[in-house]
N, CA, C and O atoms as a GROMACS GRO file, in nm:
protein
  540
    1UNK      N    1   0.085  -0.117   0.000
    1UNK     CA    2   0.000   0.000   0.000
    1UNK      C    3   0.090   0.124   0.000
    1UNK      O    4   0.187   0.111   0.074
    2UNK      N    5   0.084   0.215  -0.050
    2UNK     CA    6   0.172   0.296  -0.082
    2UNK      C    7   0.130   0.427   0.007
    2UNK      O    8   0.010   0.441   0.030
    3UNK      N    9   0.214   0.513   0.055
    3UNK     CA   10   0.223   0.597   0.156
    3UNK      C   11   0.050   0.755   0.137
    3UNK      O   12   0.049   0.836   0.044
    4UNK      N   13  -0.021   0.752   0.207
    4UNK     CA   14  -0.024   0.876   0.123
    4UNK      C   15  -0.062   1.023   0.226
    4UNK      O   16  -0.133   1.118   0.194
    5UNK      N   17   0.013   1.002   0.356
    5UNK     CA   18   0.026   1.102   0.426
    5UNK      C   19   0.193   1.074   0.505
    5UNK      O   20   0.233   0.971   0.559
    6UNK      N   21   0.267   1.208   0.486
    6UNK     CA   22   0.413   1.216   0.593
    6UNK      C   23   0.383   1.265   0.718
    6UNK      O   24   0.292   1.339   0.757
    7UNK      N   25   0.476   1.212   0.774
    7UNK     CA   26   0.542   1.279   0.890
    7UNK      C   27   0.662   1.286   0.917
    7UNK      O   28   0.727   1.182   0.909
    8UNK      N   29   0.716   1.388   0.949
    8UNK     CA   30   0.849   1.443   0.978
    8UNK      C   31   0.879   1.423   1.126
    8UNK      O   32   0.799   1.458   1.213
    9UNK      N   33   0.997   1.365   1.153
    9UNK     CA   34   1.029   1.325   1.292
    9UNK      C   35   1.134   1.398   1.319
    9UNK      O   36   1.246   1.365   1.279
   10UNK      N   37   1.108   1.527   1.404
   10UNK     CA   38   1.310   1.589   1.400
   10UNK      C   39   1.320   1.542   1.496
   10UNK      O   40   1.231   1.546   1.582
   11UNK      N   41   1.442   1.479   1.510
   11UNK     CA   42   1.549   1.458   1.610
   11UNK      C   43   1.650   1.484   1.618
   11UNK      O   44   1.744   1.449   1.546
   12UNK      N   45   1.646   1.582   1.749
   12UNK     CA   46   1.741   1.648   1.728
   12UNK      C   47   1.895   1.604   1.844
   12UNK      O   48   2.005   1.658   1.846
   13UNK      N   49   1.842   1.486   1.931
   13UNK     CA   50   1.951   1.442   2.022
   13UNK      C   51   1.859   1.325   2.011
   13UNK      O   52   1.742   1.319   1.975
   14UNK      N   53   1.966   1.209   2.064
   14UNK     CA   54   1.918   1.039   2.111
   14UNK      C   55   1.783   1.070   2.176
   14UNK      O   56   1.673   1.055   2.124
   15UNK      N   57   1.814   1.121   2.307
   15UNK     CA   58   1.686   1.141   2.395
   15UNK      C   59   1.590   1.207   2.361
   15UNK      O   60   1.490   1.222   2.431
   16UNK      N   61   1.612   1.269   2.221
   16UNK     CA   62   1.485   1.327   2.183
   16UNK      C   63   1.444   1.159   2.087
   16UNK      O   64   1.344   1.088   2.092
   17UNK      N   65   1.504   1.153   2.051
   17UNK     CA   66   1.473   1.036   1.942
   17UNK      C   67   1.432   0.936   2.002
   17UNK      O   68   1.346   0.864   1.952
   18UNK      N   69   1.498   0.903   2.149
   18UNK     CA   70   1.393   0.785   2.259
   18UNK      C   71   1.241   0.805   2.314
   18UNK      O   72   1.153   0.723   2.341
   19UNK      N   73   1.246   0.981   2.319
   19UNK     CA   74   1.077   1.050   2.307
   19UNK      C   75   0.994   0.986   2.200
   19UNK      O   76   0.901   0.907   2.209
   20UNK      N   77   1.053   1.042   2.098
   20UNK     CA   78   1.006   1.038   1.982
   20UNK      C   79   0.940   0.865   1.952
   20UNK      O   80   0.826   0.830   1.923
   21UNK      N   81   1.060   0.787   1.970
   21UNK     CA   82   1.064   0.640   1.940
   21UNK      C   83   0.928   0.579   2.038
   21UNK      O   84   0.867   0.484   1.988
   22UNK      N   85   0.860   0.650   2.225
   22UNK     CA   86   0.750   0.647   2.246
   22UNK      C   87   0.623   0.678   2.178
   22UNK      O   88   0.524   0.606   2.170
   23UNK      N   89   0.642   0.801   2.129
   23UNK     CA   90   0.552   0.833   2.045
   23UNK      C   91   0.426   0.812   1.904
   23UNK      O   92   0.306   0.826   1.882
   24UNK      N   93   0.581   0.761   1.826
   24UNK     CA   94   0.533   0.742   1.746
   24UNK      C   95   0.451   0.609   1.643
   24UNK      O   96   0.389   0.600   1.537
   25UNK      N   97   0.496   0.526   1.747
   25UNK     CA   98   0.418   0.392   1.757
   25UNK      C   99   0.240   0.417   1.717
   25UNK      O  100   0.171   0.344   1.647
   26UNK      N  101   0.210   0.512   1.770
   26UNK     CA  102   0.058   0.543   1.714
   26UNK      C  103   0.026   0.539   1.612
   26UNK      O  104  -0.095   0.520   1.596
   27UNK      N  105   0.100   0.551   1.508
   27UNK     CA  106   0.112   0.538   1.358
   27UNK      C  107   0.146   0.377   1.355
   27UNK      O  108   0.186   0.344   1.244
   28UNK      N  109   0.144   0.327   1.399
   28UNK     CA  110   0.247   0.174   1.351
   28UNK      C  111   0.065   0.092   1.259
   28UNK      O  112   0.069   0.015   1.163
   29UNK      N  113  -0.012   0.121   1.298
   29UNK     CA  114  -0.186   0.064   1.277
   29UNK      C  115  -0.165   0.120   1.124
   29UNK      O  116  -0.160   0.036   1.035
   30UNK      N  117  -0.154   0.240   1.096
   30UNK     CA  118  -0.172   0.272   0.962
   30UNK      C  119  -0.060   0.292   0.877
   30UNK      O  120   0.023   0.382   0.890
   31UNK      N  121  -0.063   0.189   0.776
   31UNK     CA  122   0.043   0.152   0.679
   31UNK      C  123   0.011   0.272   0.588
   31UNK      O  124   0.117   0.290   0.528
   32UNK      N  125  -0.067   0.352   0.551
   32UNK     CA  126  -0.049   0.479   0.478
   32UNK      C  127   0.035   0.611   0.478
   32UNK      O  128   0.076   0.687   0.390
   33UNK      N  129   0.046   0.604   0.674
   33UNK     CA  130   0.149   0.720   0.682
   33UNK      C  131   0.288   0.679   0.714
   33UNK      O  132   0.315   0.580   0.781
   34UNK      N  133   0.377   0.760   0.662
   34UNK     CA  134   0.530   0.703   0.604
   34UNK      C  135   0.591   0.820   0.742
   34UNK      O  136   0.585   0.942   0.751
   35UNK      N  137   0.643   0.719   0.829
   35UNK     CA  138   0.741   0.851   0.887
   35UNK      C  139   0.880   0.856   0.831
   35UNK      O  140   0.941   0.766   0.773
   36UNK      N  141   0.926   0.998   0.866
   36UNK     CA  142   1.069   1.050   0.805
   36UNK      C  143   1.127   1.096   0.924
   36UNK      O  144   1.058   1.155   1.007
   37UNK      N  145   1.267   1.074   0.944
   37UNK     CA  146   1.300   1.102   0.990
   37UNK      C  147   1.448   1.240   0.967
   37UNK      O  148   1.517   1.225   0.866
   38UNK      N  149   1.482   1.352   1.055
   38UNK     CA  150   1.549   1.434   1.007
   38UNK      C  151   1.649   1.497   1.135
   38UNK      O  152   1.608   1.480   1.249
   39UNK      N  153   1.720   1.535   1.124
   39UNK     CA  154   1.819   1.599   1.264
   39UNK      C  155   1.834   1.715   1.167
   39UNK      O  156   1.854   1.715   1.046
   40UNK      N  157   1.811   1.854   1.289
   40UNK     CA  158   1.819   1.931   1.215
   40UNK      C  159   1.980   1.992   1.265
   40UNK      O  160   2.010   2.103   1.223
   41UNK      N  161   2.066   1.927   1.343
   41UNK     CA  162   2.194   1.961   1.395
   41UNK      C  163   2.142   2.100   1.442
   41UNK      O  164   2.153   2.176   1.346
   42UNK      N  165   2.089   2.168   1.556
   42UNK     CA  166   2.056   2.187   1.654
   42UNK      C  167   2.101   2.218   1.758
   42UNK      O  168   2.082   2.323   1.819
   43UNK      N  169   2.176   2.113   1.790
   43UNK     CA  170   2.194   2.076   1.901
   43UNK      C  171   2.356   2.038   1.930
   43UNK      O  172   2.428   1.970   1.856
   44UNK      N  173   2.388   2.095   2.045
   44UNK     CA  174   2.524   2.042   2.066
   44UNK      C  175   2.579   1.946   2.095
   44UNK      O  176   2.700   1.936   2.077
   45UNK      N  177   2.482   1.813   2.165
   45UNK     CA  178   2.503   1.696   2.163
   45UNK      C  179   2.399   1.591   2.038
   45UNK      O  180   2.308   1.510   2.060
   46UNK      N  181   2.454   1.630   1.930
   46UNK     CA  182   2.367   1.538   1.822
   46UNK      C  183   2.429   1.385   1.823
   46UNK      O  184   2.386   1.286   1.764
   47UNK      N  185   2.535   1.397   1.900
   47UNK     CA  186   2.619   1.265   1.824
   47UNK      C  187   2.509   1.124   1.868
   47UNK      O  188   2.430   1.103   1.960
   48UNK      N  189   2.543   1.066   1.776
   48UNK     CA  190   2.500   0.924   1.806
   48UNK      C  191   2.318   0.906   1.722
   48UNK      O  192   2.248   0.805   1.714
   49UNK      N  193   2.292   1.041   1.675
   49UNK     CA  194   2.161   1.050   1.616
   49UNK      C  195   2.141   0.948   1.479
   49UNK      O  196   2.040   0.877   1.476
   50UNK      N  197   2.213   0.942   1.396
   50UNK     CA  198   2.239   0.882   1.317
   50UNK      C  199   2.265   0.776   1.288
   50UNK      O  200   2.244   0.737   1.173
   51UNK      N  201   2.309   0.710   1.370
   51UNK     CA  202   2.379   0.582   1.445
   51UNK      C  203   2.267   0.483   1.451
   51UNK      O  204   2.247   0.386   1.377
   52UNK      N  205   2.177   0.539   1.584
   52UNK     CA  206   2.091   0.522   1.587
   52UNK      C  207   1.928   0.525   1.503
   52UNK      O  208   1.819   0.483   1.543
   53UNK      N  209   1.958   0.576   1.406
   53UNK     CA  210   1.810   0.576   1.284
   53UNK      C  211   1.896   0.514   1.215
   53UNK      O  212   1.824   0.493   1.118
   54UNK      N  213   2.031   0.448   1.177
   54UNK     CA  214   2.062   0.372   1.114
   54UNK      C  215   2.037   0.242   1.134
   54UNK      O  216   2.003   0.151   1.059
   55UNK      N  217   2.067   0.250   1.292
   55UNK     CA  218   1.994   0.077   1.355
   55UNK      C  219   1.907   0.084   1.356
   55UNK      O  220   1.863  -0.028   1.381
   56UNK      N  221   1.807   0.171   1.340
   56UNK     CA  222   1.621   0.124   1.327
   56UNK      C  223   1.622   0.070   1.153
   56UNK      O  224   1.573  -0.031   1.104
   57UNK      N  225   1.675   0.147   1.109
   57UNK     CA  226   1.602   0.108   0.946
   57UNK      C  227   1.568   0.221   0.951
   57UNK      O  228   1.510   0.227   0.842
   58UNK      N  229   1.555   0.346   1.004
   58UNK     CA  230   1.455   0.420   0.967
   58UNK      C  231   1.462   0.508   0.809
   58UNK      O  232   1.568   0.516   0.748
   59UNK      N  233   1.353   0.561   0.765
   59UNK     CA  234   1.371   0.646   0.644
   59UNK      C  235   1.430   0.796   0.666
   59UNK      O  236   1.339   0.879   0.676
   60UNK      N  237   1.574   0.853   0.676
   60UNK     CA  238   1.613   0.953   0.678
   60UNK      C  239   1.628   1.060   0.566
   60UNK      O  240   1.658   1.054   0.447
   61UNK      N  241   1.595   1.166   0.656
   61UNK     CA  242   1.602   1.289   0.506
   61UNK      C  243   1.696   1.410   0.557
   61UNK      O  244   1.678   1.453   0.671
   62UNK      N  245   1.767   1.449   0.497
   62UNK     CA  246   1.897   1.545   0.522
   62UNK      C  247   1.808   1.665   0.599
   62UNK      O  248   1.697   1.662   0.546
   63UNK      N  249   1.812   1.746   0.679
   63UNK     CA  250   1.777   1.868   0.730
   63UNK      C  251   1.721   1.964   0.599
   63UNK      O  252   1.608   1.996   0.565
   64UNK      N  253   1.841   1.989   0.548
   64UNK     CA  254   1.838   2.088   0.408
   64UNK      C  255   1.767   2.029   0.314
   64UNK      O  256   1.745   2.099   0.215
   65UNK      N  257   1.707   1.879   0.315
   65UNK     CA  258   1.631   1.847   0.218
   65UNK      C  259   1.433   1.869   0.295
   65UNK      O  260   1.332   1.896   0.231
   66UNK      N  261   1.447   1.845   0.440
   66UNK     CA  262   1.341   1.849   0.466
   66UNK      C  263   1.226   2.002   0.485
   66UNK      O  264   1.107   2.032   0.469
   67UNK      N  265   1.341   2.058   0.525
   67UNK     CA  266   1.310   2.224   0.475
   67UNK      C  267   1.223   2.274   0.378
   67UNK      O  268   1.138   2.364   0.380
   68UNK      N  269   1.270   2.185   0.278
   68UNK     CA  270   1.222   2.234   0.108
   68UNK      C  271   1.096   2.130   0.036
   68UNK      O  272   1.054   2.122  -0.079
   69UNK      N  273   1.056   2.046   0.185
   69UNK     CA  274   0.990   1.914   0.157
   69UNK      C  275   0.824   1.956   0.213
   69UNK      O  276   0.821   2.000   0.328
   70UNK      N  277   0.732   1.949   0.164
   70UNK     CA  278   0.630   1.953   0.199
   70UNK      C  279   0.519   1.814   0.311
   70UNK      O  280   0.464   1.723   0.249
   71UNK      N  281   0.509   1.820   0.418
   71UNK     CA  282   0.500   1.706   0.502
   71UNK      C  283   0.329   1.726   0.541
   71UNK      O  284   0.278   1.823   0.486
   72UNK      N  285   0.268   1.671   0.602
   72UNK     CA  286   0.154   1.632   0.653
   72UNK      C  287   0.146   1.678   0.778
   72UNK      O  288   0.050   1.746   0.815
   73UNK      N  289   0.256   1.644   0.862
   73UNK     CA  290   0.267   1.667   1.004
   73UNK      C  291   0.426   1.650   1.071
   73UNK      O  292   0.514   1.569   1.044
   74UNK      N  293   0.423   1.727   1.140
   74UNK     CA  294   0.596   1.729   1.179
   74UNK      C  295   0.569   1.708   1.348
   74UNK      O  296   0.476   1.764   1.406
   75UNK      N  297   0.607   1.672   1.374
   75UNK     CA  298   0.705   1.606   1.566
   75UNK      C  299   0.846   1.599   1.580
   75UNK      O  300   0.949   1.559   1.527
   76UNK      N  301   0.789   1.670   1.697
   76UNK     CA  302   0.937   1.757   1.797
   76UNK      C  303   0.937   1.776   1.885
   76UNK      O  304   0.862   1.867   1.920
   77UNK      N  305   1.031   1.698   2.006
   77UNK     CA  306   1.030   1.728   2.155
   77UNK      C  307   1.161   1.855   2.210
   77UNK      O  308   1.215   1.873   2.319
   78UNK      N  309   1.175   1.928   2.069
   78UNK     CA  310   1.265   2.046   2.138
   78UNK      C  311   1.211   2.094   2.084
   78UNK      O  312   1.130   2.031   2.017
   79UNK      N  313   1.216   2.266   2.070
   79UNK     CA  314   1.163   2.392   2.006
   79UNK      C  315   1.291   2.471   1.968
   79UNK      O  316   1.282   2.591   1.941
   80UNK      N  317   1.412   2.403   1.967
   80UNK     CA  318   1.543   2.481   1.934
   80UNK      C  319   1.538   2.464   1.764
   80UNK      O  320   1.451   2.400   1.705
   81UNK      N  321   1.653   2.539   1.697
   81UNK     CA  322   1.659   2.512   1.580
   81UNK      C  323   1.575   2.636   1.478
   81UNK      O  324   1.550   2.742   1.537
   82UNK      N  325   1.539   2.626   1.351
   82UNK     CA  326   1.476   2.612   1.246
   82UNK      C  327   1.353   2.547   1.196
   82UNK      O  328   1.333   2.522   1.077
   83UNK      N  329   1.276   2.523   1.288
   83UNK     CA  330   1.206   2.452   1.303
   83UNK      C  331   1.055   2.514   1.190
   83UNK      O  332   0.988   2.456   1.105
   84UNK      N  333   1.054   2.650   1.244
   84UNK     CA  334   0.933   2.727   1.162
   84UNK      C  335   0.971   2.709   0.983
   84UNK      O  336   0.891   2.728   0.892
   85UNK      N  337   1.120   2.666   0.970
   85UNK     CA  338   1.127   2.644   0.807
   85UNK      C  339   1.085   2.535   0.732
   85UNK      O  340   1.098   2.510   0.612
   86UNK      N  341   1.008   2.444   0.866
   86UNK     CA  342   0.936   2.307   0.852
   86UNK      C  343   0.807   2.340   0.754
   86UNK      O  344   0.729   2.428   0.789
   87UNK      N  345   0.786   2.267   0.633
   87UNK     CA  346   0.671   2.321   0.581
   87UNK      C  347   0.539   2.230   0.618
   87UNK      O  348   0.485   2.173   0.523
   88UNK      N  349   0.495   2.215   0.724
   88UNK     CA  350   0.418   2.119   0.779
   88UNK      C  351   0.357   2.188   0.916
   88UNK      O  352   0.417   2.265   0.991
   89UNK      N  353   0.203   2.132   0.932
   89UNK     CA  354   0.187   2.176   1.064
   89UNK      C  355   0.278   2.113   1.233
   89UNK      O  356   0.209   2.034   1.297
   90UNK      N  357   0.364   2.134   1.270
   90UNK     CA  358   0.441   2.122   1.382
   90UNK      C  359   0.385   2.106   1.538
   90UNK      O  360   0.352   2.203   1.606
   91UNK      N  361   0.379   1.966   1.583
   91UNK     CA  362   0.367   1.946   1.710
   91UNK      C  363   0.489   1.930   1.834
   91UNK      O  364   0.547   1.822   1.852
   92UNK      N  365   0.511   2.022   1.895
   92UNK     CA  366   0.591   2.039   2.019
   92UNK      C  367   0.570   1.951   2.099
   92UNK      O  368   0.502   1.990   2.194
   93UNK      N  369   0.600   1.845   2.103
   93UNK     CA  370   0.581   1.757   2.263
   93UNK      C  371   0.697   1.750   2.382
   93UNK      O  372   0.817   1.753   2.357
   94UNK      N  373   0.643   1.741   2.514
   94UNK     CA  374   0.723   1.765   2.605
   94UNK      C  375   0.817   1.670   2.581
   94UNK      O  376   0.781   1.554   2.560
   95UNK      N  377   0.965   1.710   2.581
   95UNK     CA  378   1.076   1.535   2.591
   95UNK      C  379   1.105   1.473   2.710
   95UNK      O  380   1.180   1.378   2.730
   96UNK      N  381   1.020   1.554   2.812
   96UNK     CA  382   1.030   1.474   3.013
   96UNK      C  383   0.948   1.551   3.081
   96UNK      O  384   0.847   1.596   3.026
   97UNK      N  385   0.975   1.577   3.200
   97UNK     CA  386   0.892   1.625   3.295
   97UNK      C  387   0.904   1.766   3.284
   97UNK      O  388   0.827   1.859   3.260
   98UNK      N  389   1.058   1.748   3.316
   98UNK     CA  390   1.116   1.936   3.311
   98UNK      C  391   0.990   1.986   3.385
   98UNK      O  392   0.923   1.936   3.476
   99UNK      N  393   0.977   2.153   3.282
   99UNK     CA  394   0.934   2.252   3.353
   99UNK      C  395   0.788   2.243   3.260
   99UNK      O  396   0.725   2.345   3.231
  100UNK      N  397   0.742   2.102   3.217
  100UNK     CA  398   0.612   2.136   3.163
  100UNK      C  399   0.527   2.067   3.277
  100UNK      O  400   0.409   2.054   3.246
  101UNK      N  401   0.565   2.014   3.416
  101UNK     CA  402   0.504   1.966   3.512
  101UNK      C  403   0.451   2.033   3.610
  101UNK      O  404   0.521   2.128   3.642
  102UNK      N  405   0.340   2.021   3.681
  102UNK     CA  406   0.275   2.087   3.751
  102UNK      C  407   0.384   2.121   3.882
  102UNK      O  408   0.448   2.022   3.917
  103UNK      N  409   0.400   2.187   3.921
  103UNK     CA  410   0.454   2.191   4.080
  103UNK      C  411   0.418   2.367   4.079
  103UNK      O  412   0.437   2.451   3.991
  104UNK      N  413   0.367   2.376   4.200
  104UNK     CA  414   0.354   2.553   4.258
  104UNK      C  415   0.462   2.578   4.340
  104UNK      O  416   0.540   2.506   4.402
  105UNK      N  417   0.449   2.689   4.328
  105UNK     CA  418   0.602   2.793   4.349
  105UNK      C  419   0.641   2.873   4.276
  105UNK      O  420   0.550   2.910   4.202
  106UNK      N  421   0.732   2.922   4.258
  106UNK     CA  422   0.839   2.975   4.160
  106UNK      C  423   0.905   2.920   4.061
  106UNK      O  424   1.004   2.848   4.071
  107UNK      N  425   0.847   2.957   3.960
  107UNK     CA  426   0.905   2.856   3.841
  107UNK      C  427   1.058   2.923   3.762
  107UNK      O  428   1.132   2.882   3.673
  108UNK      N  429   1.056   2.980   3.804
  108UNK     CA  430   1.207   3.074   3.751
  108UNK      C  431   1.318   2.983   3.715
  108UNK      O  432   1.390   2.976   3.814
  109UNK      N  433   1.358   2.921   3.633
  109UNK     CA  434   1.480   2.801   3.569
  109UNK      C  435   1.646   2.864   3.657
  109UNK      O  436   1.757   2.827   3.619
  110UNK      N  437   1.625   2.963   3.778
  110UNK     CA  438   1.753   2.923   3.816
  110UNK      C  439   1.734   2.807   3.904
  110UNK      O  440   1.628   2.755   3.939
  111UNK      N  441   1.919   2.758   3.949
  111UNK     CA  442   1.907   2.619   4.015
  111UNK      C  443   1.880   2.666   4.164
  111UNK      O  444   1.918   2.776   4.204
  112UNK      N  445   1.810   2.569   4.246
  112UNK     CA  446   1.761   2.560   4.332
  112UNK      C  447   1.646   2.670   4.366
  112UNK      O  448   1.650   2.698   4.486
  113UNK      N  449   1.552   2.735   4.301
  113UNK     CA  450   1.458   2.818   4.274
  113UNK      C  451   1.332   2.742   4.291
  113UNK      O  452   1.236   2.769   4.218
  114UNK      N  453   1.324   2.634   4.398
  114UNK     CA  454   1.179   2.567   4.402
  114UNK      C  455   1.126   2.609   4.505
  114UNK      O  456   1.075   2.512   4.561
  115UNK      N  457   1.106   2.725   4.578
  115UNK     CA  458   1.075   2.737   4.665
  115UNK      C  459   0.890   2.704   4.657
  115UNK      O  460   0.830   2.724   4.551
  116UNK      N  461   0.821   2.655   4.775
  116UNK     CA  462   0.682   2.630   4.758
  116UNK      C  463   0.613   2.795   4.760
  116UNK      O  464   0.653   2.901   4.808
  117UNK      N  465   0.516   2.764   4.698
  117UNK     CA  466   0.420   2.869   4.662
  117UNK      C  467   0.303   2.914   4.823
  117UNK      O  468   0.253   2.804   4.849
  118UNK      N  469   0.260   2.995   4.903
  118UNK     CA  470   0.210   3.018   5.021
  118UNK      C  471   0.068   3.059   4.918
  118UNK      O  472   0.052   3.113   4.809
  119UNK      N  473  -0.012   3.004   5.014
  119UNK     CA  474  -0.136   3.050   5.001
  119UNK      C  475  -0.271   2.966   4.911
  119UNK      O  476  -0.209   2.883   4.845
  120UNK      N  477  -0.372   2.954   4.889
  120UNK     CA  478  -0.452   2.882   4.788
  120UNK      C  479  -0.448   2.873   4.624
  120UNK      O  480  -0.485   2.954   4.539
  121UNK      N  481  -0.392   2.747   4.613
  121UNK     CA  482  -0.430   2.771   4.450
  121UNK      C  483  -0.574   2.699   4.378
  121UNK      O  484  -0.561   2.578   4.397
  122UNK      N  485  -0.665   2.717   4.328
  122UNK     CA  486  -0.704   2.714   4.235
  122UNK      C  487  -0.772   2.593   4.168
  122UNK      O  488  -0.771   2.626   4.049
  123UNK      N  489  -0.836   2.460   4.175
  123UNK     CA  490  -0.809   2.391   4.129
  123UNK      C  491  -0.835   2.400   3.948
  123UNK      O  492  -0.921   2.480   3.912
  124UNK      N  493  -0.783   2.343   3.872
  124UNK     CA  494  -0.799   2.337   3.710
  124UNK      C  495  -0.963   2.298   3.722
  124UNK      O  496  -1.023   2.227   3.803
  125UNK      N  497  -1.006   2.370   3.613
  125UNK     CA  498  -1.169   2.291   3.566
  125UNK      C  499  -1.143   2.277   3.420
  125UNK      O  500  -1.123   2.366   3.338
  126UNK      N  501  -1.146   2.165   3.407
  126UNK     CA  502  -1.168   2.139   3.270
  126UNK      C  503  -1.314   2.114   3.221
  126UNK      O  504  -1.390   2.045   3.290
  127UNK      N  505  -1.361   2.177   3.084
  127UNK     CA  506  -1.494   2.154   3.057
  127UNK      C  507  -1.491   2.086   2.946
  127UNK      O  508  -1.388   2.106   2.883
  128UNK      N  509  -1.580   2.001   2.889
  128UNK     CA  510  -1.611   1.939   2.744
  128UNK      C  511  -1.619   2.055   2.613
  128UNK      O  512  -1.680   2.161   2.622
  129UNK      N  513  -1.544   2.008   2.494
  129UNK     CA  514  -1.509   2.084   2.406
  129UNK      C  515  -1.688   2.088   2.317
  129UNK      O  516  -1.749   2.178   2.261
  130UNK      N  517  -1.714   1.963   2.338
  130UNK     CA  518  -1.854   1.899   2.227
  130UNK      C  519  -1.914   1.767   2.322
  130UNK      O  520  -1.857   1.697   2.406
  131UNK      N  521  -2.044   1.766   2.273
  131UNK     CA  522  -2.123   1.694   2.366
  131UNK      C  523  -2.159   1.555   2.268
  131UNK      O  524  -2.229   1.600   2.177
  132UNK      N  525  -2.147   1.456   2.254
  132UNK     CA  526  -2.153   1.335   2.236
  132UNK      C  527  -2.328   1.352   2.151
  132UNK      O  528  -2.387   1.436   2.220
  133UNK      N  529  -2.402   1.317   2.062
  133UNK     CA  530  -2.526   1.341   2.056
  133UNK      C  531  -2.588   1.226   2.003
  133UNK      O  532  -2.546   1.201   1.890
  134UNK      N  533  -2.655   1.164   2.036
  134UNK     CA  534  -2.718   1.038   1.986
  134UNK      C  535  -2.800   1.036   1.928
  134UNK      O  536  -2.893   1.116   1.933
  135UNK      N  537  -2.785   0.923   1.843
  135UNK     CA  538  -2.874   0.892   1.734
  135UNK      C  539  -3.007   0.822   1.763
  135UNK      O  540  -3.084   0.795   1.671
   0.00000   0.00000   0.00000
């Protein structure tokens, strides 16, 4: 069956590519969409990126070729880089806990800056986007 939607996988370090390698299993059901994979060198520890999509098998595409490549959907657990020269709609996913995890306090990225937060927070309400409607 021959491909007829992409996806672009940047990886831009191993550990993004071990994110990624969780991820993208969701696709494994549909033999139509073709993932690609790309490093956009990024990053100061890229080594071993290559290495590694070489031991998968995976389908790699040069940075400078994917740029100029029109995709379906692109995935990325960093936001560094060139990324907006992606011609595809672009999903950001977290690559760990980091600072996309709930904790109150002071979120300020210097080290040791966790001090707890005083006072009541808030709980989240989440509401339904659309209501289910039966037939």
């Amino acid at each position: 069956m021959a491909a007829e939607r992409s996806v672009l996988a940047v990886a831009h370090t191993v550990t993004a590519l071990n994110r990624l390698a969780d991820i993208l299993p969701v696709f494994d059901s549909d033999q139509r969409v073709q993932i690609i994979y790309t490093c956009p060198q990024a990053s100061a520890v890229t080594n071993g990126v290559e290495e590694h999509l070489a031991a998968m098998g995976a389908l790699v595409m040069p940075w400078e070729q994917a740029t100029v490549t029109e995709f379906d959907l692109a995935l990325s657990v960093h936001n560094s880089g060139n990324l907006h020269d992606i011609s595809a709609p672009l999903v950001i996913l977290s690559h760990g806990i980091g600072y996309t995890k709930y904790s109150p306090g002071n979120r300020k990225p210097e080290t040791g800056n966790r001090k707890p937060e005083t006072g009541n927070r808030k709980p989240l309400r989440l509401r339904p986007v659309a209501r289910r409607v039966s037939a």
